[in-house]
Each structure stands twice: as structure tokens, then as C-alpha cells.
ROSE-4610 file (N, C-alpha, C; in Angstrom, 1 decimal, always signed):
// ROSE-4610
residu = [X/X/X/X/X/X/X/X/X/X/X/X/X/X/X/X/X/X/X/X/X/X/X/X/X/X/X/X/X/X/X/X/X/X/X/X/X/X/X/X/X/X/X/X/X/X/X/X/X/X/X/X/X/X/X/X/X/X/X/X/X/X/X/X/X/X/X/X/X/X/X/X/X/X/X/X/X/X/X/X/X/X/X/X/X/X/X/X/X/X/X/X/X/X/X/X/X/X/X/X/X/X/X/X/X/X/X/X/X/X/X/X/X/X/X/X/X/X/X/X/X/X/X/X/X/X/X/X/X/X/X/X/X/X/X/X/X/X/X/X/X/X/X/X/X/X/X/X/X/X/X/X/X/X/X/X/X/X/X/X/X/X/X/X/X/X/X/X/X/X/X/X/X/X/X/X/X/X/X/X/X/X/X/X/X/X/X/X/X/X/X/X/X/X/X/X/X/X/X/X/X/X/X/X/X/X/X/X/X/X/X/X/X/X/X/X/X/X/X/X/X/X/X/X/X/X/X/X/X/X/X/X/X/X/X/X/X/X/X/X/X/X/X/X/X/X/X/X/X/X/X/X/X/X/X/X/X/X/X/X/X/X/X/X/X/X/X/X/X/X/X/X/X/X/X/X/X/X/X/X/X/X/X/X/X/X/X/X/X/X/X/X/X/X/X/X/X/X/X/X/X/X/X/X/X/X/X/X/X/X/X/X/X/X/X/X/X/X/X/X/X/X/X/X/X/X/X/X/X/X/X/X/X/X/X/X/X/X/X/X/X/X/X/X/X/X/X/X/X/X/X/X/X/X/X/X/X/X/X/X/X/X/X/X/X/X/X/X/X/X/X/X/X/X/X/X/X/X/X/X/X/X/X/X/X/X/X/X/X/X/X/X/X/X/X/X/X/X/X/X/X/X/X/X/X/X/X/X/X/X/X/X/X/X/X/X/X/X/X/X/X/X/X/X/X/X/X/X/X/X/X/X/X/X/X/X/X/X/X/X/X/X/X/X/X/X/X/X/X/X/X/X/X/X/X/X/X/X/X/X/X/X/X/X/X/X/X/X/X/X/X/X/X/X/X/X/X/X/X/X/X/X/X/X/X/X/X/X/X/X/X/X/X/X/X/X/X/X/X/X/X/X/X/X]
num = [1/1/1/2/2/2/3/3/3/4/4/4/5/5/5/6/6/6/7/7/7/8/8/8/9/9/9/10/10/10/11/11/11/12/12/12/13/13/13/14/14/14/15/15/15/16/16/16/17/17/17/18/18/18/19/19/19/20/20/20/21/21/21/22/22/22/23/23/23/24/24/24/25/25/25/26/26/26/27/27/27/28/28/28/29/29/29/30/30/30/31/31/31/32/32/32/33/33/33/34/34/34/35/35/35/36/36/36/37/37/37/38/38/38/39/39/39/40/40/40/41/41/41/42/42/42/43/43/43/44/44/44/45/45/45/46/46/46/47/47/47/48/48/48/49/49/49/50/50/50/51/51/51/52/52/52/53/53/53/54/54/54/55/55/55/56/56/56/57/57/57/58/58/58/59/59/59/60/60/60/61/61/61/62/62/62/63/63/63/64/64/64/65/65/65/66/66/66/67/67/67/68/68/68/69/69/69/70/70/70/71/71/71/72/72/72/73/73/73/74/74/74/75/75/75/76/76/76/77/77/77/78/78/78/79/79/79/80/80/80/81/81/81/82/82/82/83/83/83/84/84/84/85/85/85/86/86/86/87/87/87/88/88/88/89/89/89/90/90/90/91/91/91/92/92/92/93/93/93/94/94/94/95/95/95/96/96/96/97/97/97/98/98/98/99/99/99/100/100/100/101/101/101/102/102/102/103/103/103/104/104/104/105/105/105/106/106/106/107/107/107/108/108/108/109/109/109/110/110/110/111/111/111/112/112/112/113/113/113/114/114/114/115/115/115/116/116/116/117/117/117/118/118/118/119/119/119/120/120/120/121/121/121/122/122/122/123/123/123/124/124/124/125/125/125/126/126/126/127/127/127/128/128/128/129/129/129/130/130/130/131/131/131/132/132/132/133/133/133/134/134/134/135/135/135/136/136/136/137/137/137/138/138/138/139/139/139/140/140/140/141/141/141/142/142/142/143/143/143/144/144/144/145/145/145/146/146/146/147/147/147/148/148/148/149/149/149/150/150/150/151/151/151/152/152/152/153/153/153/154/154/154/155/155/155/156/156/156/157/157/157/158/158/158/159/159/159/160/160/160/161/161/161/162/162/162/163/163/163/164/164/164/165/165/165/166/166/166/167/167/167/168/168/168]
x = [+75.5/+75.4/+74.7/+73.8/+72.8/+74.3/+74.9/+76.1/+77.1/+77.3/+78.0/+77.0/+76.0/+74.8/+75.1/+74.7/+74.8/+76.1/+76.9/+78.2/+78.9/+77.9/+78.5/+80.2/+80.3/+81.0/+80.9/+80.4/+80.1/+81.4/+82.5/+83.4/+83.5/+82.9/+83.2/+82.1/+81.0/+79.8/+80.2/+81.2/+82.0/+82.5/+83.1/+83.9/+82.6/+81.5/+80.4/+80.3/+80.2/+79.4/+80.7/+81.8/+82.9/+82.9/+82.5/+82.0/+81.8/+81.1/+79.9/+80.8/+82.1/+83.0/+83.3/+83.6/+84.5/+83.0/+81.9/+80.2/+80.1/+80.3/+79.9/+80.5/+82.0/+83.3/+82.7/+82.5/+82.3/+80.9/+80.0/+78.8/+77.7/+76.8/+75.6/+74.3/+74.1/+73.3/+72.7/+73.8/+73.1/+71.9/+70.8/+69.6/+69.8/+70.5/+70.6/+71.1/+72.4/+73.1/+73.1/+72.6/+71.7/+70.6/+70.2/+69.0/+69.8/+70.4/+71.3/+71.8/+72.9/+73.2/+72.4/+70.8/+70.3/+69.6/+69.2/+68.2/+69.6/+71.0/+72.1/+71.6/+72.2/+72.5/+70.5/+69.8/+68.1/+68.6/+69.2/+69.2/+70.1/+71.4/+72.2/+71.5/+70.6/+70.0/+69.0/+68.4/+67.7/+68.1/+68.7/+69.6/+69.9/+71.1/+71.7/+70.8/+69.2/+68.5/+68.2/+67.6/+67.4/+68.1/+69.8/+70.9/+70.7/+69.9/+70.5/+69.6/+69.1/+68.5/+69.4/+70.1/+71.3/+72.1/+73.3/+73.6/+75.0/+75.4/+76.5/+75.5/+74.5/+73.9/+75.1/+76.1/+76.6/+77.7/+78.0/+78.6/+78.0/+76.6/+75.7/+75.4/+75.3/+75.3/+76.2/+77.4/+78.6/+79.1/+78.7/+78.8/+78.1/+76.2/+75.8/+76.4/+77.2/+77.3/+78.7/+79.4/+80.7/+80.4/+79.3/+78.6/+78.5/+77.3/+77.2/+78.4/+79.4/+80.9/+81.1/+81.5/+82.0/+81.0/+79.8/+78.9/+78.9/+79.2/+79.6/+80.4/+81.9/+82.8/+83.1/+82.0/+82.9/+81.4/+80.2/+79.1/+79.6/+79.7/+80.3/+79.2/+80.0/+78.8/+77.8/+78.1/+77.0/+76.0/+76.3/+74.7/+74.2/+73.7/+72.1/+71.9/+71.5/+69.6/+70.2/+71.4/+71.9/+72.0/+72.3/+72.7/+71.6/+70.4/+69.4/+68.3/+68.4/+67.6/+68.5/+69.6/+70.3/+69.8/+70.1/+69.5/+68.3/+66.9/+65.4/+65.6/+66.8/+66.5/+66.7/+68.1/+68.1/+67.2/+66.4/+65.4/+65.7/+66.7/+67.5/+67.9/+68.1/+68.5/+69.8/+70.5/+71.6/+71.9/+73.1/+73.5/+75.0/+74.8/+76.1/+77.3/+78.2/+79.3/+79.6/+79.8/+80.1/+81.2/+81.9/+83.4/+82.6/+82.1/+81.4/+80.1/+79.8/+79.0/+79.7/+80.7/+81.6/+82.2/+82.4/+83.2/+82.1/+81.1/+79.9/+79.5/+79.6/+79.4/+80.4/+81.6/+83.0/+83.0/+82.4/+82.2/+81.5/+80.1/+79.1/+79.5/+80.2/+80.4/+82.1/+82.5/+83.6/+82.8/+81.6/+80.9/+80.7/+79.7/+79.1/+80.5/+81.3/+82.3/+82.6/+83.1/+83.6/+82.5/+81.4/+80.4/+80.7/+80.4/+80.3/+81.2/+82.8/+84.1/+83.8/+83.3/+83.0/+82.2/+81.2/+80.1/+81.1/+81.3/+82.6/+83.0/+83.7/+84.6/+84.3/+83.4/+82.1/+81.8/+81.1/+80.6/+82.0/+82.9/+84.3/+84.9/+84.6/+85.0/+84.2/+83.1/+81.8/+81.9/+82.3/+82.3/+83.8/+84.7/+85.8/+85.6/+85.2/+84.5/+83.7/+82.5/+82.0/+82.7/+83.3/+84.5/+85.3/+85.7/+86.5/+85.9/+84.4/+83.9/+83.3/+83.0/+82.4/+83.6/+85.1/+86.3/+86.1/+86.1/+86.2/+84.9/+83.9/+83.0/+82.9/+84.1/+84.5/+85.5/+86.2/+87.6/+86.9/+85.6/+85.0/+84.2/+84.4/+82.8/+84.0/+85.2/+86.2/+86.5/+86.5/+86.7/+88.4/+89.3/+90.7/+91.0/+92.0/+92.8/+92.7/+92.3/+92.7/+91.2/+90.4/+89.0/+88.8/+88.8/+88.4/+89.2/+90.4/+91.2/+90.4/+89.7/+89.4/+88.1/+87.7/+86.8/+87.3/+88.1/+89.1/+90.5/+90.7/+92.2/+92.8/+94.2/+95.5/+95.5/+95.0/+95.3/+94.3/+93.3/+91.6/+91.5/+92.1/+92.7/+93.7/+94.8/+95.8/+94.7/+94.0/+93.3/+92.6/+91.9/+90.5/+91.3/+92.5/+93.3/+94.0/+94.3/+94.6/+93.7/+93.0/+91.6/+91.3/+91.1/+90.7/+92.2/+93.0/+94.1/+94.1/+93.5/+93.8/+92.1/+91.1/+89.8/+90.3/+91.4/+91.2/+92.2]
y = [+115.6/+116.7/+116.3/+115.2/+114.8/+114.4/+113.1/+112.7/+114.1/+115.4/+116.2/+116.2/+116.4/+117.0/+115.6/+114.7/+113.6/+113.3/+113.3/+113.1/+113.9/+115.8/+116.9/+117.4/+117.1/+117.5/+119.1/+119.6/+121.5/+122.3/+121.9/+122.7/+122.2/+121.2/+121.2/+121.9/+122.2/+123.1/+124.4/+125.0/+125.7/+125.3/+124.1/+123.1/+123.2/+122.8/+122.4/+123.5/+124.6/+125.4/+126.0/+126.0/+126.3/+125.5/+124.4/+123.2/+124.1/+124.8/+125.7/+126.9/+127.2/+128.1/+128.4/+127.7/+127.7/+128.0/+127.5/+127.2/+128.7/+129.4/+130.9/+131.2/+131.3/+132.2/+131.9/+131.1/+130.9/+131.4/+130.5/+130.7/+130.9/+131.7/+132.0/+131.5/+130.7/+130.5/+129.3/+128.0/+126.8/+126.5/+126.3/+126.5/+125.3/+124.1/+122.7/+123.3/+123.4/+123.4/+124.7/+126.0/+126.7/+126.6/+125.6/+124.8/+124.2/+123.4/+122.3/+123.3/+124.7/+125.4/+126.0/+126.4/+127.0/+126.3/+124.7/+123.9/+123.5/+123.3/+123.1/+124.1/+125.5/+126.7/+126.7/+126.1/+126.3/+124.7/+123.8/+122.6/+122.8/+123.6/+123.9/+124.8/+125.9/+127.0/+126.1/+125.9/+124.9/+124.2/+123.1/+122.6/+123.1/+124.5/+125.4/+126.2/+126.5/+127.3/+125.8/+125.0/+124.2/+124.0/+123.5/+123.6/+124.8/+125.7/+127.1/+127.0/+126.2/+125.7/+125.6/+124.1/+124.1/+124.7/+124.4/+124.9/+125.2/+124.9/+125.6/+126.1/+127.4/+127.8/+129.5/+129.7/+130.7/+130.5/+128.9/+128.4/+128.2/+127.8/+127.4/+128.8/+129.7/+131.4/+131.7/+131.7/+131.7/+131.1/+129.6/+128.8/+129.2/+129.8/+130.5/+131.9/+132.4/+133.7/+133.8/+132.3/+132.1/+132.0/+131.2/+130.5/+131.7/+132.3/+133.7/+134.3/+134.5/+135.5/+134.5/+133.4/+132.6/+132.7/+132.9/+132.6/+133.9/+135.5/+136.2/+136.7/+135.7/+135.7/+135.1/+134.0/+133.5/+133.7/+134.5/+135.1/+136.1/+136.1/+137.2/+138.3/+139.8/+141.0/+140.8/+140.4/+140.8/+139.7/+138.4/+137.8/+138.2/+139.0/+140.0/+139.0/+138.4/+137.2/+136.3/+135.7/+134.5/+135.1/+136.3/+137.0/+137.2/+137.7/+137.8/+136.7/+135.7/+134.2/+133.6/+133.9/+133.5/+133.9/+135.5/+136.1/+136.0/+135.6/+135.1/+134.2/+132.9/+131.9/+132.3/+132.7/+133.6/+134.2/+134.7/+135.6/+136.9/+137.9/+138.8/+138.9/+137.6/+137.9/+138.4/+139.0/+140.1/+138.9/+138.2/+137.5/+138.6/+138.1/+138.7/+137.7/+137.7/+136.9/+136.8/+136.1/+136.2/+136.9/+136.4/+138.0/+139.6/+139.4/+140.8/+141.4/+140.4/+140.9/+141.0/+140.2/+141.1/+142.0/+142.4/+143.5/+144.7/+144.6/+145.7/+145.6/+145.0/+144.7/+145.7/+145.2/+145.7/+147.7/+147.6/+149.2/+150.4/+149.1/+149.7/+150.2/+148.9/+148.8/+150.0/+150.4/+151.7/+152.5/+152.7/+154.3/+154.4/+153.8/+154.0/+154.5/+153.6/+153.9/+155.2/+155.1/+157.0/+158.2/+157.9/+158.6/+158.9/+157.9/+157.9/+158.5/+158.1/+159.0/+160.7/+161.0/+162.4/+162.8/+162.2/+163.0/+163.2/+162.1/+162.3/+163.7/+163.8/+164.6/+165.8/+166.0/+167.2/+168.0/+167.0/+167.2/+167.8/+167.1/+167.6/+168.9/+169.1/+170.6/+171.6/+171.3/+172.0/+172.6/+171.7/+172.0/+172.7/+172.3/+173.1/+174.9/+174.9/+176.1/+177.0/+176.2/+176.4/+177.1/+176.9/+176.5/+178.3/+178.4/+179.1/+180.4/+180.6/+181.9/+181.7/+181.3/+181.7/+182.0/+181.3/+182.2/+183.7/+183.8/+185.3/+186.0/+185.5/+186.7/+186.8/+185.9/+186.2/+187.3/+187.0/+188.5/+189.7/+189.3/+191.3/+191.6/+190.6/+191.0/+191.7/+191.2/+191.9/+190.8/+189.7/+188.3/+188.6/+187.7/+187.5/+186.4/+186.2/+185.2/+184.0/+184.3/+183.8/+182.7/+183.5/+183.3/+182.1/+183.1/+182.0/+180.5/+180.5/+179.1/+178.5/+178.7/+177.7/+177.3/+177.3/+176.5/+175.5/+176.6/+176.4/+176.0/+175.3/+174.8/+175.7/+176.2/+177.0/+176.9/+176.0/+175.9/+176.4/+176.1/+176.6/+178.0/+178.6/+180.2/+180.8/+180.2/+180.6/+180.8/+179.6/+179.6/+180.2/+180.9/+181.8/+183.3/+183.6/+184.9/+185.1/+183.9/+183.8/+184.4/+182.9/+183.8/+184.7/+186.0/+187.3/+188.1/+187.7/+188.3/+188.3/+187.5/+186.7/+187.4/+187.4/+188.5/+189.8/+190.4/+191.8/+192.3]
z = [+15.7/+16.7/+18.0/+18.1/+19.0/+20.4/+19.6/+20.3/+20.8/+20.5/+21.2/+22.8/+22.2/+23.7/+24.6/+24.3/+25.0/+25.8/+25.0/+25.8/+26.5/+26.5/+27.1/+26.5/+25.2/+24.3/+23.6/+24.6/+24.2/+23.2/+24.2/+23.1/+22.2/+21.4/+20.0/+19.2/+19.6/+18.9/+18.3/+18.7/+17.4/+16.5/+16.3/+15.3/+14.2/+14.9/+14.3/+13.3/+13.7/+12.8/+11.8/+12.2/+11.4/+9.9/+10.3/+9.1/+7.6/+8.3/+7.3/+6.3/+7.2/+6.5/+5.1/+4.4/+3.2/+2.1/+2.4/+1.9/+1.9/+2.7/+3.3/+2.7/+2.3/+1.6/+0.1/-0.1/-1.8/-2.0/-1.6/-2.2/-1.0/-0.7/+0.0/-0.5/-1.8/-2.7/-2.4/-2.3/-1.7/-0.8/-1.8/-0.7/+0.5/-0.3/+0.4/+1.8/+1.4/+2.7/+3.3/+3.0/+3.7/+4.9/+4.4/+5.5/+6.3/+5.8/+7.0/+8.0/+7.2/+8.6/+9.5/+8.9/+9.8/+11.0/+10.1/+11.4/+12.0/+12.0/+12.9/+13.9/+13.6/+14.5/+15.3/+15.0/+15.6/+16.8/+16.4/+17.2/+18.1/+18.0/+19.0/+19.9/+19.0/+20.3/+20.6/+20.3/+21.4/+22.2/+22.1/+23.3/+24.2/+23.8/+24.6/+26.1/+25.2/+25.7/+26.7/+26.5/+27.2/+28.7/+28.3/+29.4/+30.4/+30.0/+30.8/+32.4/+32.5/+33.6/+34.6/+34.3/+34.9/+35.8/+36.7/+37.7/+36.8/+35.5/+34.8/+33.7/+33.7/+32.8/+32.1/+33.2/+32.6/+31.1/+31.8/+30.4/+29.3/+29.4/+28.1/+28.0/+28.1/+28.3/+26.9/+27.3/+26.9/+25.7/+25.5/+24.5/+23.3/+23.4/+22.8/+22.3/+23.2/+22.3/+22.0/+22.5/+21.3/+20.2/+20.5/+18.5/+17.8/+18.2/+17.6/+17.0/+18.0/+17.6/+16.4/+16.5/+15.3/+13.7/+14.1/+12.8/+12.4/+13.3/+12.9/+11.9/+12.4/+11.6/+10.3/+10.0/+9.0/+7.3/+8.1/+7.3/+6.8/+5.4/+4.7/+4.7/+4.6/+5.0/+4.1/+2.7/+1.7/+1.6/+2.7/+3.1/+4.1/+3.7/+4.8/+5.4/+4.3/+4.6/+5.2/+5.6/+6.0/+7.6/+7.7/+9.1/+9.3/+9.0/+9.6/+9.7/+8.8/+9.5/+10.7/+10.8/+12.0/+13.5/+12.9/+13.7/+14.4/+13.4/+13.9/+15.0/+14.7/+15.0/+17.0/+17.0/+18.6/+19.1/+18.5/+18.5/+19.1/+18.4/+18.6/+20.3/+21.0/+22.4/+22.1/+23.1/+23.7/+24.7/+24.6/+25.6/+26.0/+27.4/+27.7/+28.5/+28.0/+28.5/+30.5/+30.7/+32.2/+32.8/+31.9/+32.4/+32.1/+31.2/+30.7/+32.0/+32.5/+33.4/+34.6/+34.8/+36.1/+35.8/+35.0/+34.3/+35.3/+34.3/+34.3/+35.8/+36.6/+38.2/+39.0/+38.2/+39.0/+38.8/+37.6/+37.0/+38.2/+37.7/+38.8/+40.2/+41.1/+42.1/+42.4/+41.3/+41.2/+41.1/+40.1/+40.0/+41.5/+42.3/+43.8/+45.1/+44.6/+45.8/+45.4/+44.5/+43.5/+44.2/+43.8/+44.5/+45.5/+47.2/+47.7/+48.7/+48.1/+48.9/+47.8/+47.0/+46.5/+47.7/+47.8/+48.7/+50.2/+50.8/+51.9/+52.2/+50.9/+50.3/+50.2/+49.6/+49.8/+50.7/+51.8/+53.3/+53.5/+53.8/+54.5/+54.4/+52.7/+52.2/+53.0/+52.6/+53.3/+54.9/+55.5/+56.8/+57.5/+56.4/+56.6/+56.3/+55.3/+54.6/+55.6/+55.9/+56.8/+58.9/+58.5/+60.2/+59.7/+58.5/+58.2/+58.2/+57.6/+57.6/+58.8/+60.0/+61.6/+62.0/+61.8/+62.6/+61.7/+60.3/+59.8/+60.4/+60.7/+61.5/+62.8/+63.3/+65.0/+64.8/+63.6/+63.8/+63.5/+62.6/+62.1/+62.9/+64.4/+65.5/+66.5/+66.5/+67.4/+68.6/+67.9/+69.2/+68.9/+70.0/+70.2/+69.6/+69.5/+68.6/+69.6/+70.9/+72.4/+72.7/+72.2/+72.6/+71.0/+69.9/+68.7/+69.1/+69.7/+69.4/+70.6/+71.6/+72.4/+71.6/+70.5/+69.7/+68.0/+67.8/+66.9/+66.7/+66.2/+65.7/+65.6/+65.5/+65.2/+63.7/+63.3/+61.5/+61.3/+61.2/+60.7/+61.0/+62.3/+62.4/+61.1/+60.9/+59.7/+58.8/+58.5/+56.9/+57.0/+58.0/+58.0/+57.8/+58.4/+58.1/+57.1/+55.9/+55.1/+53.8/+53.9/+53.0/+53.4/+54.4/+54.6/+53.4/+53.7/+53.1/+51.4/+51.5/+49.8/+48.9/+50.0/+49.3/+49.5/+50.0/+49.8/+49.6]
């Protein structure tokens, strides 16, 4: 395993732990090779944690929480204790994938804009609204149709005599 790190052989550090497959499917019991898989999976996270320094630390990111998905997969449900010494050995970190974080970026960066043309949106209603009832209290003050349009639009006129029509 030393020679994967050394030669920068990362994608095979899933092969690695795959090794362990068929051991898991049959038997959970072997204290031998029980050990062997967990100081593996403690030697890769070390390493891994190590690399994250690095100026490609989102890949060593990544590589860790491939491993994880894989040792996920091939740990049968009914070894607790094998899932959860694994577990120690991460020390229950939450990695998140780099697509997964642009994902969650891209989300974010839709909730705000979403927001932001709402509020727009809002304001706009608002002020139309607004526009609509000062023409309806120029018509019940007894202004002209002549007089309100030199402040007002011809449409914002319709809509204001509309809605009068439509409340009564």
C-alpha cells in the first residue's frame, strides 16, 4: 500500500479495500484479517488526511469518501462493530464530494437570485397597486380623466376603473 502513495497511484486505493470483500460476505469473525482491514482503512486515512494540504486536496477529499461509499458497500448490515470501528477510525467526519458542493453552491446561489427577482417583483406589484388606488381617489375627489392622465398612464387609468368596477 506504501508503493500506491509513493507512486501517486490513488485510484487503486479502492481496489485495495475491495480486497477485503468476499472476507466481509462470509465471515465478520476473523479477528486476523479484521485487523489487517482496519489498520489498512487507518493507513489510507492517514495518508489521505495528510495529502489534503495539497493544491489537489479536493481529490484526496473525494478519494476518502469513495473509500467510505465502497467499504459501505461491501460491510454486511449485520456487522455493527466492523461499521462502527471504521467509523472511529474517520472520526465520524462528513466529507462532502466536490460536485456535491457545487451542487449546494449552485442551489444556494438559485435560492438568492429566486429571492431577489421576488422582492423585485414585489416592490413592482406594490407600486403598481399603489398608482392604482391614488387614480381611484382622484376619480372619488372628482378630478377628470384629463387631469389624472397628465400624471398617469392610459392603462393604469383602465386598471384603476376596472378595479372600481370589479369591487362594486
Amino acid at each position: 500500500m506504501d508503493s500506491i502513495f509513493e507512486k501517486r497511484l490513488l485510484i487503486l486505493l479502492p481496489y485495495h479495500i475491495l480486497r477485503y470483500e468476499s472476507f466481509l460476505k462470509n465471515s465478520c469473525s476473523n479477528s486476523k484479517k479484521l485487523e489487517q482491514l482496519l489498520t489498512d482503512y487507518q493507513k489510507i486515512s492517514s495518508a489521505l488526511e495528510q495529502c489534503t494540504n495539497d493544491k489537489k486536496s479536493t481529490l484526496y477529499i473525494d478519494m476518502i469518501t469513495l473509500i467510505e461509499e465502497i467499504a459501505d458497500h461491501i460491510i454486511p448490515k449485520d456487522c455493527e462493530k466492523i461499521r462502527e470501528r471504521l467509523g472511529n477510525i474517520m472520526g465520524g467526519k462528513i466529507l462532502q464530494l466536490e460536485s456535491e458542493r457545487l451542487l449546494e453552491k449552485g442551489q444556494l446561489l438559485g435560492e438568492a437570485k429566486g429571492r431577489a427577482a421576488g422582492l423585485i417583483q414585489g416592490q413592482s406589484e406594490g407600486r403598481k397597486t399603489e398608482r392604482i388606488e391614488a387614480i381611484q381617489n382622484m376619480i372619488s375627489l372628482g378630478l377628470t380623466k384629463e387631469k389624472i392622465l397628465t400624471v398617469y398612464s392610459e392603462k393604469e387609468y383602465n386598471d384603476a376603473i376596472k378595479s372600481m368596477l370589479v369591487e362594486a
